[in-house]
C-alpha positions in Angstrom: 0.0 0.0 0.0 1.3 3.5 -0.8 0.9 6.6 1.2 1.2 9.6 0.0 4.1 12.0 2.2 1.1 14.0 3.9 -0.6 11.3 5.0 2.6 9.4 6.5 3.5 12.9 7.8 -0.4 13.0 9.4 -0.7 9.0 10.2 2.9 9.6 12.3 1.7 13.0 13.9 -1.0 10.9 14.8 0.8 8.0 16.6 3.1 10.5 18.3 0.6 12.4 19.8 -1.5 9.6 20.8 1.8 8.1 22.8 2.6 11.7 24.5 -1.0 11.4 25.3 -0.9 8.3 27.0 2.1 9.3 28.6 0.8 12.9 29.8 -2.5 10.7 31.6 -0.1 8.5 33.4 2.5 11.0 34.3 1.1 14.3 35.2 -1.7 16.2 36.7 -5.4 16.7 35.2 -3.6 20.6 34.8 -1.6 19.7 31.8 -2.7 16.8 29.5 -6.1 18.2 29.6 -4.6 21.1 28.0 -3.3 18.0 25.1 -6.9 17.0 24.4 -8.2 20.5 23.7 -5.5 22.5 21.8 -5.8 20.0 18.9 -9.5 20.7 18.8 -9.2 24.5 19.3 -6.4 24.3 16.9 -8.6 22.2 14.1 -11.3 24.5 14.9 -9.8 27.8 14.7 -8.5 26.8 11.6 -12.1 25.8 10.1 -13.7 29.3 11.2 -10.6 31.5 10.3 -11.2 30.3 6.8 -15.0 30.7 7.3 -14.3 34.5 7.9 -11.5 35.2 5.5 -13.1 33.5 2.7 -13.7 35.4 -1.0 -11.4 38.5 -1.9 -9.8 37.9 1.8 -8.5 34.5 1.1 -5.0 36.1 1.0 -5.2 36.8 5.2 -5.9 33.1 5.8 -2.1 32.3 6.4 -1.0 35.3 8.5 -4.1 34.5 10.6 -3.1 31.0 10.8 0.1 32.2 12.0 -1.7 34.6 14.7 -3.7 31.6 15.8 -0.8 29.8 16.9 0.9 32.9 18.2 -1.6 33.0 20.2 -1.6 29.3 21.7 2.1 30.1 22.3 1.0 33.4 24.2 -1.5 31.4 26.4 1.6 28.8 27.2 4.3 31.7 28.1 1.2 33.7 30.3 0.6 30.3 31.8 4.3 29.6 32.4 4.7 33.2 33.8 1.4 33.2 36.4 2.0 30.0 37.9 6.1 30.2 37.7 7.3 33.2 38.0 4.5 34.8 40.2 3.7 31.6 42.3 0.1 31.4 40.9 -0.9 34.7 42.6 -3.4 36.1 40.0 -6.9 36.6 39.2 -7.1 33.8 37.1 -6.6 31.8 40.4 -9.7 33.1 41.9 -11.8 32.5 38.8 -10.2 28.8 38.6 -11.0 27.9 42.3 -14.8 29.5 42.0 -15.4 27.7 38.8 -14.3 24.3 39.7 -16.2 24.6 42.6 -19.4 25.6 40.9 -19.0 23.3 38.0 -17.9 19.9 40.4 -21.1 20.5 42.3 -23.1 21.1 39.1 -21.6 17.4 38.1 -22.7 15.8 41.2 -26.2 17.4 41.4 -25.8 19.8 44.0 -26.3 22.8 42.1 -28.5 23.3 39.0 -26.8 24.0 35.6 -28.1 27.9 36.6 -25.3 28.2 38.9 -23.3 28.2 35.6 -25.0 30.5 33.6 -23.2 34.2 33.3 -25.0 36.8 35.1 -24.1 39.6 36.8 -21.1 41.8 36.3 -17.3 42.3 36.5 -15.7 39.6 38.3 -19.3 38.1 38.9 -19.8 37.2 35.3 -16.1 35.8 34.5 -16.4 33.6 37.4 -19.7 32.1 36.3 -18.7 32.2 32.4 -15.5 30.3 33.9 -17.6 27.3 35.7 -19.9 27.3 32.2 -16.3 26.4 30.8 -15.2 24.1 33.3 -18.5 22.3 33.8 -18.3 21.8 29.5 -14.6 20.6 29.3 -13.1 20.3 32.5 -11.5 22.3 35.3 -7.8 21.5 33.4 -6.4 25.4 34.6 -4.3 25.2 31.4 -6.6 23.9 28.7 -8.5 26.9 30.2 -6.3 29.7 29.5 -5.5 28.2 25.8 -9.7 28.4 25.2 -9.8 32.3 26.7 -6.8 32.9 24.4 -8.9 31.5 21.6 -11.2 33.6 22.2 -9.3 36.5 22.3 -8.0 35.5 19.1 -11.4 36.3 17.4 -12.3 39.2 18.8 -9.0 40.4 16.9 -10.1 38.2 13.9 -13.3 40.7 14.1 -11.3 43.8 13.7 -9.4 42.8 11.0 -12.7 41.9 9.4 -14.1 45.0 10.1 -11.5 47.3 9.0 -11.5 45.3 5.5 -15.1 45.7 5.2 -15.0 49.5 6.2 -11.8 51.0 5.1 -10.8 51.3 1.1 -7.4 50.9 0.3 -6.8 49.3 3.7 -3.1 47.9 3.5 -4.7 44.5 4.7 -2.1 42.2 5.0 -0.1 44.7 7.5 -2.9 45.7 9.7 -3.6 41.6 10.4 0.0 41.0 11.1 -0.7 43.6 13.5 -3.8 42.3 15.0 -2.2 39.1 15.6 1.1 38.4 16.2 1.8 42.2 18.2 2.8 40.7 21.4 0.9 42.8 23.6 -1.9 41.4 21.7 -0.8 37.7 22.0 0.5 38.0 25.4 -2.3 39.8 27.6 -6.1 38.6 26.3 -4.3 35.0 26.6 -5.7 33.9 29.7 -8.4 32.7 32.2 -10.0 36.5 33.2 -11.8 39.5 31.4 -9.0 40.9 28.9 -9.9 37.8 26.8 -13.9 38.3 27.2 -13.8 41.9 26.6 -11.3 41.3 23.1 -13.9 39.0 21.8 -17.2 40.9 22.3 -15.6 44.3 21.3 -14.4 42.8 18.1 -17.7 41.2 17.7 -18.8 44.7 18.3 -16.2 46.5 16.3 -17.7 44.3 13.3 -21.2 45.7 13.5 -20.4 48.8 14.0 -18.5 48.6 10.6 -21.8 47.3 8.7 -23.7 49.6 10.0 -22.0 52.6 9.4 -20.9 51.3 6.0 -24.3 51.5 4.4 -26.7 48.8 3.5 -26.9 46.7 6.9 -28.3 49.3 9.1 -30.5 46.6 11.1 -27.8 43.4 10.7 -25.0 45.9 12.1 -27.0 47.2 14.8 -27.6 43.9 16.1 -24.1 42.7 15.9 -23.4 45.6 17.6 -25.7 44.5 20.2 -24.7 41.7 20.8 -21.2 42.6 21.0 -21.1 45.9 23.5 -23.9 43.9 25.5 -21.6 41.5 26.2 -18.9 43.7 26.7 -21.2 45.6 28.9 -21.4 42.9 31.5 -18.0 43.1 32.1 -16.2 46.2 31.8 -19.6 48.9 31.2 -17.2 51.7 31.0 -15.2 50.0 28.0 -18.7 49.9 26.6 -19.3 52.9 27.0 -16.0 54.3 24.9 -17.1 52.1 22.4 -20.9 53.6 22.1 -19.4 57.1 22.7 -16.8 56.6 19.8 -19.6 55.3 17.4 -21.5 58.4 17.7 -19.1 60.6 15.6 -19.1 58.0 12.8 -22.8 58.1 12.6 -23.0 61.8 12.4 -19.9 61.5 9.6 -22.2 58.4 7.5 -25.3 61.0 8.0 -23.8 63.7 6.2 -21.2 61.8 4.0 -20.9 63.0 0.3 -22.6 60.5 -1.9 -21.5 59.1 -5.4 -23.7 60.2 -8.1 -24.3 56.0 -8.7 -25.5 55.8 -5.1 -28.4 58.0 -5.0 -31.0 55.8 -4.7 -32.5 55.1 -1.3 -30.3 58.0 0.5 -33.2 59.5 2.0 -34.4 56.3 3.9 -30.7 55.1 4.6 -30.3 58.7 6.4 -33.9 58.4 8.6 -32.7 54.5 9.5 -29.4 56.8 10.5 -31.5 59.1 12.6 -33.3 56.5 14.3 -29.9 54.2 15.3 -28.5 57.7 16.5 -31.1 57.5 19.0 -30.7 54.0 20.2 -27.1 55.1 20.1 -27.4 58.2 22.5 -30.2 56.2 24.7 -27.8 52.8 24.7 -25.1 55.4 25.9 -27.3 57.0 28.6 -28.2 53.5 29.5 -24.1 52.3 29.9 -23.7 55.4 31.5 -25.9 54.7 34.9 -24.6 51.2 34.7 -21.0 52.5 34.5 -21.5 54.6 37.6 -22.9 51.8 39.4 -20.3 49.7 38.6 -17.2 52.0 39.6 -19.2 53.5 42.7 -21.3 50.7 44.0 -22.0 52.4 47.3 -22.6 55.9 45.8 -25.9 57.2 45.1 -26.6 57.4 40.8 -29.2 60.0 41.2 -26.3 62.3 42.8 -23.8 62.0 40.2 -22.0 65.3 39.8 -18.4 66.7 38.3 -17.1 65.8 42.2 -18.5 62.5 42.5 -17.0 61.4 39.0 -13.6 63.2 40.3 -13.6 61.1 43.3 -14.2 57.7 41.2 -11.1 58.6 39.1 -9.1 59.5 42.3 -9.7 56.2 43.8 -8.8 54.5 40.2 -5.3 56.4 40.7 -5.4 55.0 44.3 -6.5 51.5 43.5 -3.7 51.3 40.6 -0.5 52.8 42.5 -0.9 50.2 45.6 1.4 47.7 44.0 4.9 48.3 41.7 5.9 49.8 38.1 3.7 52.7 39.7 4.1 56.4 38.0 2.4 59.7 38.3 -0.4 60.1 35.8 -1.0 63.3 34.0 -3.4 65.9 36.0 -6.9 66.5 34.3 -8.7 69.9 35.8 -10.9 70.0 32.4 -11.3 69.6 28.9 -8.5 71.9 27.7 -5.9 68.8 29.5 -7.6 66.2 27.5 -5.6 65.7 24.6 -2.1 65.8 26.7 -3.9 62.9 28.9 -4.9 60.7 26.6 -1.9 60.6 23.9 0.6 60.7 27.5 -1.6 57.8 28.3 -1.5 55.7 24.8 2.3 56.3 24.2 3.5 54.7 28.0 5.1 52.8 28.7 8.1 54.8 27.5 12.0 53.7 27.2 12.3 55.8 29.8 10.0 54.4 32.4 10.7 51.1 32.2 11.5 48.8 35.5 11.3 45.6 34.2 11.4 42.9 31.4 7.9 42.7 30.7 7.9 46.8 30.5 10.8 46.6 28.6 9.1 44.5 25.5 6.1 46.7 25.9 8.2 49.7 25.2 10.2 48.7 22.6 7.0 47.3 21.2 5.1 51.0 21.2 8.4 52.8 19.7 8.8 50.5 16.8 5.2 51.0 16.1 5.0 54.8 16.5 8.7 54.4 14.3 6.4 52.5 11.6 3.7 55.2 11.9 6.3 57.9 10.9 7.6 55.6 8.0 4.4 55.7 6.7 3.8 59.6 7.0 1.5 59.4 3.5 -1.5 57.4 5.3 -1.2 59.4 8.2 -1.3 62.5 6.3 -4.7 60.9 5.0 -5.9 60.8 8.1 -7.8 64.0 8.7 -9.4 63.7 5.3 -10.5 60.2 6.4 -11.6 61.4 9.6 -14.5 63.9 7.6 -15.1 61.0 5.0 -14.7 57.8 6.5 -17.4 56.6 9.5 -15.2 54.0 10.5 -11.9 55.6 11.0 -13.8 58.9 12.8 -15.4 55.6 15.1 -11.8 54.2 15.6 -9.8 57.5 16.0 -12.6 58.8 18.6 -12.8 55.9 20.7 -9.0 55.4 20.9 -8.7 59.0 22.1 -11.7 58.5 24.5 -9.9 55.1 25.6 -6.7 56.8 26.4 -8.9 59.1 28.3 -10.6 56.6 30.0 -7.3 55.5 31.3 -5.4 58.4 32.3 -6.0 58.3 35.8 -4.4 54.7 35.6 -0.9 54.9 37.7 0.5 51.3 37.0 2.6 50.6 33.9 1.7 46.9 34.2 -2.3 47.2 34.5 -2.4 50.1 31.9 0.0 48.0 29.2 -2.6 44.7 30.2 -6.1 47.4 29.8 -4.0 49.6 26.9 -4.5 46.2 24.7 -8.1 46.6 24.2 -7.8 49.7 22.2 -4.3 48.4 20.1 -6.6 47.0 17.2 -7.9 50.4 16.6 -4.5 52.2 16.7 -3.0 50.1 14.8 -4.7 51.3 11.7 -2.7 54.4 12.0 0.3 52.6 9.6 -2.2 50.6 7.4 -4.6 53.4 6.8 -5.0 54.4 2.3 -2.1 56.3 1.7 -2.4 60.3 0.2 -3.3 60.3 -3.2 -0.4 61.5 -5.3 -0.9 64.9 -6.3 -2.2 65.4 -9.8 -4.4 62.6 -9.4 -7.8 63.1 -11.0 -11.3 62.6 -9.0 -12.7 60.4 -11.6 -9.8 58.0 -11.2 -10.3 58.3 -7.2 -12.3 55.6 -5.3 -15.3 57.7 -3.7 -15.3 57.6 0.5 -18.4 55.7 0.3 -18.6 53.5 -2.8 -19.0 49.7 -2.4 -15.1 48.4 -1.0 -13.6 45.9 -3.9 -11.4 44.2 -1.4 -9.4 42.2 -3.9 -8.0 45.8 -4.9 -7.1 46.4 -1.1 -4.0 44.1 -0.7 -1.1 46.2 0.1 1.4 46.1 2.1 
């Protein structure tokens, strides 16, 4: 019988891994070969849905977010390594583990109902019962845990890559997913058991409806994406929701008022009211997040009193909360609007060369100057960028809710939880290097792609 070299490569792959297997279930705790039964299907799996997603005129991003997925598995190993290693196992993702297996061993024996396990409530509430949903499903194995939550993770950037293709013309496509998935702050931090990994996934999710619906044509599909997306994020981190909703409400008011293409005329005037209504659900949704937000940074406080000194005080005890441990610095001061660019830039560009104290700042430093060193190589795109911001909804959505992030994070005053938080918003500054270069000068309008006309992505591919 003949074999072809794949499938002797496969059929020995195979064996091997059945024998480490074997091996792993004789030798070593529940911890670690449960981690060998479900990276093979996340990896098989992953692989299945990236090519699901990039299918069609973004076939060419399969491989690279092959790559990322794997990246990513390797992130979830070295956080892994580092939490239970280096740091003794003194983490949240200890206290989510110990709850969960809990919950989900007393779901298996009948002492609980599968309720217990079903996510409700909010911030560390919700991880810890999304956590026992996981563990009651494929174990309580701490690492085959983090390598799912990195999984994740890895589609929530999967959703912002697909967004910005959908959204952006002239996207350099291949660059901005090598970003998205193989930056190591993005690989390293959403990569385990805990809310970074939640939060990338339903704010990608997010992201991606917020890019149909501002794009035209999908005002109702987008809107419920979007739902579904900063609902779930809402649970979690309602402020981070809230950035989001606040950042989407420029972009609507850019896609309301957009210069159409003489080809595109048709419908305008009911695509504009379906604009006008989602702008409400938008500023409602906000108002909504809003109350919630309070409540969920000043559980004691009273939400019918919230004034300029209340919200003052929940940022002073942020800047408390955060400088309690190391890698703590002073964060800049904010006594109004006029200190509100300085804060938030100050905030996206740490941590500097300058600041570092460790390894782990050290990699997140060089990381930011060899992006913002890339961002200055490409000067053309960002050139484009103000253009874009009057023309384009998405980018004024993504350019808005990075400066409203960095804002949202000023009062931070710990390099290490700001880098791990910071990584949220990285999918959306990214875009600053890939964004459509400045048309040459001399160029003619009729040989311009219009801001708004239908994206032909197999035109979009470059570098």
């Amino acid at each position: 019988m003949n074999f072809r070299p794949t499938e002797l490569v496969l059929a020995v792959g195979a064996v091997a891994y059945l024998i480490a297997l074997s091996f792993a279930m004789a030798n070593v705790s529940f911890d670690v070969w449960g981690a060998l039964v479900t990276a093979p299907l996340l990896i098989v799996i992953g692989m299945l849905l990236v090519r699901r997603l990039f299918r069609g005129d973004l076939q060419h991003l399969q491989r690279i977010m092959w790559l990322g997925l794997l990246a990513k598995l390797v992130g979830c190993l070295l956080r892994y390594w580092i939490a239970f290693d280096t740091y003794g196992g003194s983490t949240d993702a200890v206290t989510y583990h110990n709850f969960a297996r809990q919950v989900a061993g007393e779901v298996w024996s009948g002492e609980a109902s599968l309720s217990a396990v079903l996510p409700s409530g909010t911030g560390t509430a919700f991880i810890e019962r999304f956590t026992a949903l996981v563990y009651t499903t494929m174990g309580s194995s701490k690492l085959a845990a983090y390598l799912f939550f990195g999984w994740l993770s890895f589609f929530g950037a999967a959703f912002f890559v697909r967004a910005a293709c959908h959204a952006i013309p002239g996207l350099a496509q291949r660059r901005y997913a090598g970003w998205c998935v193989l930056m190591p702050s993005l690989v390293y931090w959403p990569s385990s058991i805990g809310k970074e990994a939640w939060m990338m996934l339903t704010l990608g999710i997010g992201t991606f409806g917020i890019a149909r619906l501002v794009s035209g044509g999908a005002l109702f599909k987008g809107l419920l994406i979007t739902a579904i997306g900063l609902g779930g994020a809402a649970f979690v981190r309602p402020h981070i929701a809230g950035v989001w909703l606040a950042g989407l409400l420029p972009a609507l008011l850019v896609a309301l008022f957009r210069r159409r293409s003489p080809d595109r005329t048709r419908g305008v005037g009911l695509q504009r009211f379906g604009l006008v209504l989602v702008i409400g659900v938008a500023v409602v949704a906000l108002g909504s997040v809003a109350a919630t937000t309070v409540r969920y940074l000043n559980p004691d406080g009273d939400e019918a009193k919230v004034d300029s000194s209340s919200i003052t005080d929940i940022l002073n005890e942020t800047t408390r909360r955060t400088s309690e441990s190391g890698s703590t610095y002073t964060p800049p001061a904010i006594s109004g609007p006029q200190d509100w660019p300085f804060a938030s830039i100050r905030t996206l560009v740490r941590p500097l060369l300058t600041e570092v104290s460790g390894f782990a700042q050290l990699i997140s430093a060089l990381e930011m100057t060899i992006f913002f060193a890339c961002v200055l190589i490409a000067y053309r795109r960002l050139l484009h960028l103000p253009r874009l911001l009057m023309t384009n909804p998405y980018v004024a959505f993504a350019m808005s809710t990075v400066f409203l992030g960095g804002l949202a994070y000023a009062s931070f005053a710990n390099l290490g939880v700001l880098t791990r938080q910071k990584s949220l918003l990285l999918p959306l500054l990214v875009l600053l290097p890939c964004l459509p270069p400045l048309p040459a000068r001399g160029t003619s309008a009729a040989t311009r792609r219009t801001d708004d006309q239908p994206l032909a992505l197999s035109s979009s591919r470059a570098n």
